[in-house]
FIMIMAR-152234 format. One record per residue (C-alpha): residue in one letter; x, y, z. Coordinates in steps of 0.001 Angstrom, whole numbers, always signed. Last residue first. Example, Ala and Ser with C-alpha at 12.3 -4.5 7.8 and 13.67 -1.06 7.14 Angstrom:
2
 r    east   north      up
 S  +13670   -1060   +7140
 A  +12300   -4500   +7800
***
This chain:
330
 r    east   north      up
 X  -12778  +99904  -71407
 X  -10580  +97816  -68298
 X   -8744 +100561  -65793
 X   -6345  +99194  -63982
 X   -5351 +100857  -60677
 X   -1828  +99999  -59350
 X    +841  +98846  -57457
 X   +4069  +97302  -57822
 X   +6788  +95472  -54939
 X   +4727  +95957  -51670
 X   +6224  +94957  -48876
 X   +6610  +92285  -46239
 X  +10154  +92641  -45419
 X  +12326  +89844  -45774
 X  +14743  +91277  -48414
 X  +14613  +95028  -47377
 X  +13892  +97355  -50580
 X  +15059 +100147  -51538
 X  +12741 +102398  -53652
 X  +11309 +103388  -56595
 X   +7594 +104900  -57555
 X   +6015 +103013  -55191
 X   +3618 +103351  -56308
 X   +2239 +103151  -60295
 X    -613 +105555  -61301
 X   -3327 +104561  -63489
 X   -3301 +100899  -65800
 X   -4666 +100946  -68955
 X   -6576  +98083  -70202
 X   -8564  +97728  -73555
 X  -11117  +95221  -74832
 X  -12552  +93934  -78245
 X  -10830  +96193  -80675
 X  -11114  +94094  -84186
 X   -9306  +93202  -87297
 X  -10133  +90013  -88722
 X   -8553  +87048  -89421
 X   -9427  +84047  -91121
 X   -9492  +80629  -89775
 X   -8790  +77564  -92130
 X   -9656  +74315  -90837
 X   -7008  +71773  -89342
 X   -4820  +69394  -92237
 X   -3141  +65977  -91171
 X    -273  +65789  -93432
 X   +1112  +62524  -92067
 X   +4574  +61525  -92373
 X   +5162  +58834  -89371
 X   +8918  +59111  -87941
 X   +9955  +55899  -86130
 X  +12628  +56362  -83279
 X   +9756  +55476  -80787
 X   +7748  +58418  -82032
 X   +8612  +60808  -84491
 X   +6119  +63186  -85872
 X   +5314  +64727  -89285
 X   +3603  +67099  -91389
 X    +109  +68178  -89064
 X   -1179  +71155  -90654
 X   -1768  +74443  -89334
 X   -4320  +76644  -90012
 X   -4599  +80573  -91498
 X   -6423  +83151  -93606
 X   -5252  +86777  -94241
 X   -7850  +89700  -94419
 X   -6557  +91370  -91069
 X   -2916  +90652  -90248
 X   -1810  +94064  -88862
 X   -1036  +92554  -85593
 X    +405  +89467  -85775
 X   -1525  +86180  -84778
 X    -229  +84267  -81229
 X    -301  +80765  -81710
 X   -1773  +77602  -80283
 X   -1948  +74024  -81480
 X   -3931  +71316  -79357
 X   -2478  +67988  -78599
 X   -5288  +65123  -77785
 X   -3791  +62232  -75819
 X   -4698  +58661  -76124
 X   -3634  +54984  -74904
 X     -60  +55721  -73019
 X   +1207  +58903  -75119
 X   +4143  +60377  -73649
 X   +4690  +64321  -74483
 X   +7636  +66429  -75849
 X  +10593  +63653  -75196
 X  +13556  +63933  -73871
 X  +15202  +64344  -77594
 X  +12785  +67918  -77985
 X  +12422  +68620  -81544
 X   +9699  +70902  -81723
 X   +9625  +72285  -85707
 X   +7147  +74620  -87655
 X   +7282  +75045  -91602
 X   +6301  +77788  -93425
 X   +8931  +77167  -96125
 X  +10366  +80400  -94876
 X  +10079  +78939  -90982
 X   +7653  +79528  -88432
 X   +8551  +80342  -84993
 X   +8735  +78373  -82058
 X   +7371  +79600  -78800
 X   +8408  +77235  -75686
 X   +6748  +73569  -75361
 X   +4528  +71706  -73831
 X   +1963  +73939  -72426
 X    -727  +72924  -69781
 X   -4430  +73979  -70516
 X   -5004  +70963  -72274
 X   -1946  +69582  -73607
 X    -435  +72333  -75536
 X   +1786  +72954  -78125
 X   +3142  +76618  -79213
 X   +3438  +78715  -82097
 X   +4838  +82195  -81591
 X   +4228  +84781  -84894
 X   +1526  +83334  -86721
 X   +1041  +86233  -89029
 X   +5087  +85672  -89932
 X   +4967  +83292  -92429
 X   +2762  +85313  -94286
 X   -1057  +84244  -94852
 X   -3504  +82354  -97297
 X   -3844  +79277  -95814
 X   -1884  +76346  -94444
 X   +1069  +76559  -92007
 X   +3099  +73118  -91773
 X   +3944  +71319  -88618
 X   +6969  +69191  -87360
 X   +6934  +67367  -84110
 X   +9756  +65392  -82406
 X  +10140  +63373  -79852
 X   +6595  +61740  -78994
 X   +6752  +59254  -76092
 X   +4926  +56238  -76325
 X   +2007  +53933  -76402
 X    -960  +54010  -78688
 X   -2813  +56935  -79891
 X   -2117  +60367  -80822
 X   -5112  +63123  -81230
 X   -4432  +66389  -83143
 X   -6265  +69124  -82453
 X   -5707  +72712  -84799
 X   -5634  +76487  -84350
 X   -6719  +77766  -81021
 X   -5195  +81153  -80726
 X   -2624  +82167  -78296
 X   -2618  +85823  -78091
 X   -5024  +88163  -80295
 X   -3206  +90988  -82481
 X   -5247  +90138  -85348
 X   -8533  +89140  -84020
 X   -9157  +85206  -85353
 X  -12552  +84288  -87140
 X  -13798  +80415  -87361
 X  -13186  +76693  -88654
 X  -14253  +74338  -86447
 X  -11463  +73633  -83858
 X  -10769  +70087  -83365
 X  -12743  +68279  -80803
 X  -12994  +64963  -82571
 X   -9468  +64952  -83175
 X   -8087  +64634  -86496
 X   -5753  +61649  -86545
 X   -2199  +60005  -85164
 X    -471  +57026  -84827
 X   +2048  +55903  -81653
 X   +4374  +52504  -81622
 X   +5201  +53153  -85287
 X   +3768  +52149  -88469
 X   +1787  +55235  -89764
 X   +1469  +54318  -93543
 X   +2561  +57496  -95492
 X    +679  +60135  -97628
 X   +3689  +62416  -99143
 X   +1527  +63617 -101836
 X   -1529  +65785 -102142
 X    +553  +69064 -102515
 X    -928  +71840 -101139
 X   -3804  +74517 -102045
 X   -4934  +74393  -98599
 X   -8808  +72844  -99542
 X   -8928  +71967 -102980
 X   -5644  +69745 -102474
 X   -3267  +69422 -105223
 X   -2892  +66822 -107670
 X   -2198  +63150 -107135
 X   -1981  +61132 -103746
 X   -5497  +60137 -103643
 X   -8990  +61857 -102219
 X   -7606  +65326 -101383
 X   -9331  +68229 -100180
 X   -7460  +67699  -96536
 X   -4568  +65824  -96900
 X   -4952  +62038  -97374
 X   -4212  +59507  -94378
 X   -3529  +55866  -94977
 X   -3043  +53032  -92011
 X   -1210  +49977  -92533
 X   -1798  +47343  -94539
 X   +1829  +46539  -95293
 X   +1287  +47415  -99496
 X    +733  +51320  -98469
 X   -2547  +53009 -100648
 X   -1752  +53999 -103798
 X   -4618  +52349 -104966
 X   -3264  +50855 -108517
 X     +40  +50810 -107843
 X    -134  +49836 -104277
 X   +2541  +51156 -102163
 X   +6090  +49878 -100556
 X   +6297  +46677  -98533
 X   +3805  +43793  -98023
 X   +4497  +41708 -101132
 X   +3256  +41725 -104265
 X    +679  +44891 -104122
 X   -1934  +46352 -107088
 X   -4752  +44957 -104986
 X   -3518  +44511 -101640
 X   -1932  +41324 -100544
 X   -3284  +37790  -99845
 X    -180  +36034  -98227
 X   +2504  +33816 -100068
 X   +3620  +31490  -97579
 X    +625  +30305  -96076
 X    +794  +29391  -92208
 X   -2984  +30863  -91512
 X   -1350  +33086  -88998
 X   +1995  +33874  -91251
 X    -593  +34648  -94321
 X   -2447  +36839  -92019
 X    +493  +39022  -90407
 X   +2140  +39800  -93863
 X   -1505  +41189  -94685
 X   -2173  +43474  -91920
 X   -2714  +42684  -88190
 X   -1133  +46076  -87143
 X   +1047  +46015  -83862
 X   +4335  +47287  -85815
 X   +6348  +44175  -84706
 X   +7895  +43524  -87975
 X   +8018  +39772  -88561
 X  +10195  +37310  -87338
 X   +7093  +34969  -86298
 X   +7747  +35157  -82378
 X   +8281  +39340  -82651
 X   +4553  +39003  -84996
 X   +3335  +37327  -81682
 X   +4466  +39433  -78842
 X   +3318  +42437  -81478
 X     +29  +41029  -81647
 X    -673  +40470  -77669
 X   +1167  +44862  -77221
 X   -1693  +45789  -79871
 X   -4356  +43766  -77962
 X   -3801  +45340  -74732
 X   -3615  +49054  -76677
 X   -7008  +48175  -77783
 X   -8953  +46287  -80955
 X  -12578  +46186  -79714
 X  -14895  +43283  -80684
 X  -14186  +42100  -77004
 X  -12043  +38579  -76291
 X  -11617  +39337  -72491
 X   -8693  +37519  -72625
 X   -6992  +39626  -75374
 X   -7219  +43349  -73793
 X   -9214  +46311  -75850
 X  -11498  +47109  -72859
 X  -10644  +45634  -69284
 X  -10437  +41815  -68026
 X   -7950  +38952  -68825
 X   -5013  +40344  -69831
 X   -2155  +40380  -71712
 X   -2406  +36952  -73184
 X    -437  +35414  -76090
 X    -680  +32041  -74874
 X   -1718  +31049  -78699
 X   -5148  +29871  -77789
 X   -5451  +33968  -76070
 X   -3963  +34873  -79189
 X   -6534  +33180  -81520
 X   -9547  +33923  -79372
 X   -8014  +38378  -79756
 X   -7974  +37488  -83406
 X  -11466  +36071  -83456
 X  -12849  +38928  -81610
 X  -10682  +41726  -83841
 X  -13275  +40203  -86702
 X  -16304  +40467  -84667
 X  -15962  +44309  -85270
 X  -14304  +47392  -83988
 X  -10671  +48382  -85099
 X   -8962  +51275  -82898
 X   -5099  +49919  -82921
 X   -5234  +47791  -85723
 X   -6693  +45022  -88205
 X   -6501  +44506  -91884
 X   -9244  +42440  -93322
 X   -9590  +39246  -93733
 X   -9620  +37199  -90990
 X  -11184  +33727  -91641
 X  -13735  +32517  -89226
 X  -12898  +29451  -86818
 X  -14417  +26455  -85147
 X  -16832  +26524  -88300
 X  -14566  +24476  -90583
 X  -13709  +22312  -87625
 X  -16784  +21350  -86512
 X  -18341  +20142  -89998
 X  -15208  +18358  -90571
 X  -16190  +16467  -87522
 X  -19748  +16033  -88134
 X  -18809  +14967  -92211
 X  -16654  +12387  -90689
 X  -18653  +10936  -87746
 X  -21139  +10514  -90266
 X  -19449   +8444  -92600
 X  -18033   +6362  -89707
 X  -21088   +5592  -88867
 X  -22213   +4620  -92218
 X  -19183   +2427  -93198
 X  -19888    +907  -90245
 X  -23404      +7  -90664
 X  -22465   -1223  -94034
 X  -19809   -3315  -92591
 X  -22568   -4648  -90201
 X  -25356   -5606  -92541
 X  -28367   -3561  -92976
***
């Protein structure tokens, strides 16, 4: 073999070796990626940032240096450092715009139906900018009305703020209110991501009046959030609190409470998840609970006997008793 061949041969391999390398060094991303994601794919992103010096940090679940499978609130804050560098929107979600500035194409691979990353597909209906889609309960696309609550299946909107929101896992199967009964579990909604919630706007569902749930309240656990609201004509329900009604900082599960009317037995009722504002971004959601019906039922009774003292002055400082009495519980 003489030595040009040789060369030539070498330097052959040394070429297919090296090109070899660098078309497995790293695996396309393809798919749209966000807060929650869980596969190898959110493992190449989280390399890519961490090559990129976009690191938040380097140990705990969801962060960029640890490199997990698991797309966290660490990773969110690492994409939106790098979408602010690019002059894109800094939503967090690794969606199509995202990819084609990674790879450093200028067209991007959008959604079927899509030709650029705003608005909705026409032929999925699903939202152009990858984000996250939500149908109403009973409803598998925008069109018609849902089986479930009888509304509208439009108004499904990408969540693209700092905080999204979903079902929670604990979320009240569907079951029998007392008419008359005081703060009644109707729906869990969990909120993820980082921020404070400003406003929240519900919708009742079911067969009922506007009136059968007669003080609506949110709670965190067993701490409420807000004071009774009541429910509109359009059976709407609005907090609108500028301070802020609750700060999310990973996740928080919000439960929905009412008192039910007396003289309500027969009806059916929920509540529905319209809207929420978060970081000056409002997210239209229509995130449905089950139905409860109500029945009409006399579970317990309290009377209470004689009350002493009757009346009399009282001195401040004085250890005395204000009210007294024997209740009796049936």
């Amino acid at each position: 073999m003489s030595n040009l061949f040789k060369s030539k041969f070498v330097l052959g391999l040394m070429l297919v070796a090296a090109f070899a390398f660098t078309s497995t060094a790293s695996a396309a991303i393809t798919s749209t990626l966000k807060l929650g994601s869980n596969n190898s794919q959110v493992k190449e992103l989280q390399q890519g940032l961490n090559s990129k010096g976009f690191v938040v940090s380097t140990s705990g679940a969801g962060s960029v240096g640890s490199e997990t499978n698991y797309f966290g609130s660490k990773t969110k804050t690492a994409v939106q450092s790098w979408q602010s560098s690019k002059g894109l929107t800094a939503d967090g979600i690794f969606g199509p715009a995202s990819r084609a500035a990674w790879t450093g194409t200028t067209g991007g691979t959008y959604p079927a139906g899509c030709s650029s990353s705003t608005g909705f597909s026409t032929t999925t209906g699903l939202p152009c900018s990858g984000g996250s889609t939500t149908f109403p309960a009973g409803c598998s696309s925008s069109v018609g009305f849902s089986s479930t609550t009888g509304l509208p299946c439009t108004g499904t909107t990408s969540q693209t703020g700092p905080v999204t929101a979903s079902l929670a896992a604990n979320n009240p199967a569907s079951g029998t209110l007392v008419a008359g009964q005081a703060t009644a579990d109707l729906a869990r909604f969990t909120f993820s991501g980082s921020g404070t919630v400003t406003a929240v706007t519900l919708q009742r569902i079911g067969v009922s009046a506007d009136t059968t749930p007669s003080n609506v309240y949110l709670f965190d656990g067993a701490t409420r959030l807000t004071d009774a609201a009541s429910v509109s004509n359009n059976g709407s329900v609005t907090f609108n609190v500028p301070a802020g009604i609750f700060t999310v900082n990973g996740s928080k599960t919000i439960s929905v409470r009412s008192d039910i009317a007396t003289l309500t037995s027969g009806q059916t009722v929920g509540m529905m998840l319209a809207t929420f504002t978060a970081g000056g971004t409002t997210s239209t959601v229509n995130l449905s609970g089950n139905i409860h019906s109500i029945a009409s039922a006399t579970l317990a009774a309290v009377s209470a006997g004689t009350v002493t003292p009757l009346g009399a002055t009282l001195n401040p400082g004085a250890a005395v008793t204000v009210w007294q009495s024997t209740l009796n519980v049936s």
